[in-house]
C-alpha positions in Angstrom: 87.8 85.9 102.6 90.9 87.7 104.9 91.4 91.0 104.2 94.7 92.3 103.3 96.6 94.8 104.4 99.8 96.4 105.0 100.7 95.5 108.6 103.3 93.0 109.8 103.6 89.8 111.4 104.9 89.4 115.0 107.0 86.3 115.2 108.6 84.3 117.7 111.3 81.4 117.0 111.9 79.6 119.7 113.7 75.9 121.0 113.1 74.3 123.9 115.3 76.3 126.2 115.7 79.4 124.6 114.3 82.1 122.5 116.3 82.2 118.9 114.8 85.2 117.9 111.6 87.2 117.7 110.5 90.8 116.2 108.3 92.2 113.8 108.4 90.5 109.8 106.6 90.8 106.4 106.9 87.2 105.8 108.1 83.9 106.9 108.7 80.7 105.0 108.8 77.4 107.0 109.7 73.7 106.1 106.3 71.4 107.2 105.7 67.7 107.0 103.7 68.8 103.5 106.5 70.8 102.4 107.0 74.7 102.8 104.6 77.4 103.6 104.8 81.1 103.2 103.1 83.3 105.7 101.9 86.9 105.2 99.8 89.6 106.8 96.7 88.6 107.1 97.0 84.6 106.3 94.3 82.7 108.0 94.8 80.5 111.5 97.1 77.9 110.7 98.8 74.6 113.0 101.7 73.0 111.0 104.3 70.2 112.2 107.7 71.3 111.0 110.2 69.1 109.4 113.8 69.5 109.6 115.3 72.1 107.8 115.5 75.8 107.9 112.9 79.3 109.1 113.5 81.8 106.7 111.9 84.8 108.0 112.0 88.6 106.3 111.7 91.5 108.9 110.0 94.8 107.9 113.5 96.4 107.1 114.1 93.8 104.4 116.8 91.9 106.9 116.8 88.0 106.6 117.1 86.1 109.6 118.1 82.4 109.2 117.2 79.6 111.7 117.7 76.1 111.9 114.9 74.2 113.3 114.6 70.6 114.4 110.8 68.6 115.1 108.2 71.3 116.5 105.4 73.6 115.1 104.2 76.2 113.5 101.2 78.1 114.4 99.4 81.4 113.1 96.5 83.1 114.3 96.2 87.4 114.6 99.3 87.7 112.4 101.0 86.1 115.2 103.3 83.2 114.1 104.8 81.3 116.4 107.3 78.7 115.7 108.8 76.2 118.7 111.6 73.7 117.7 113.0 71.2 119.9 116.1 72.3 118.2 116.5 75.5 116.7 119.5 77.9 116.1 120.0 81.1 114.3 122.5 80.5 111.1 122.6 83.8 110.0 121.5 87.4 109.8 122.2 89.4 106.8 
């Protein structure tokens, strides 16, 4: 069983030509072919297809960053997630 603790993720959202955004989160929810996954600290090694639809992740500060994503993956290991879109945008950061 994974431990948990209080560190953060280190994530990276990125299209095929660009980096949308990347930094340091306590979680990030994802649309997959199954439907959506939340990712924490400490969640075990995961590879996910992503469906259309949005990347909803929550930085340590409490900020939520909003990115549209089209066809690509998802992929944690380390508290690294890693999410490349063919398509992806940022819609919003509040």
């Amino acid at each position: 069983m994974a431990e948990l603790t209080a560190h953060a993720l280190t994530v990276s959202v990125v299209s095929a030509d660009h980096e949308v955004w990347s930094g340091e989160a306590k979680q990030i929810i994802a649309r997959t072919m199954v439907g959506e996954i939340g990712i924490l600290p400490g969640h075990e090694p995961i590879l996910a297809i992503l469906a259309r639809g949005e990347v909803r992740v929550t930085t340590v500060d409490g900020q939520l960053i909003t990115a549209t994503a089209d066809d690509g993956f998802l992929s944690v290991e380390h508290d690294t997630v890693t999410v490349v879109a063919r398509n992806a945008e940022l819609a919003n950061q509040t």
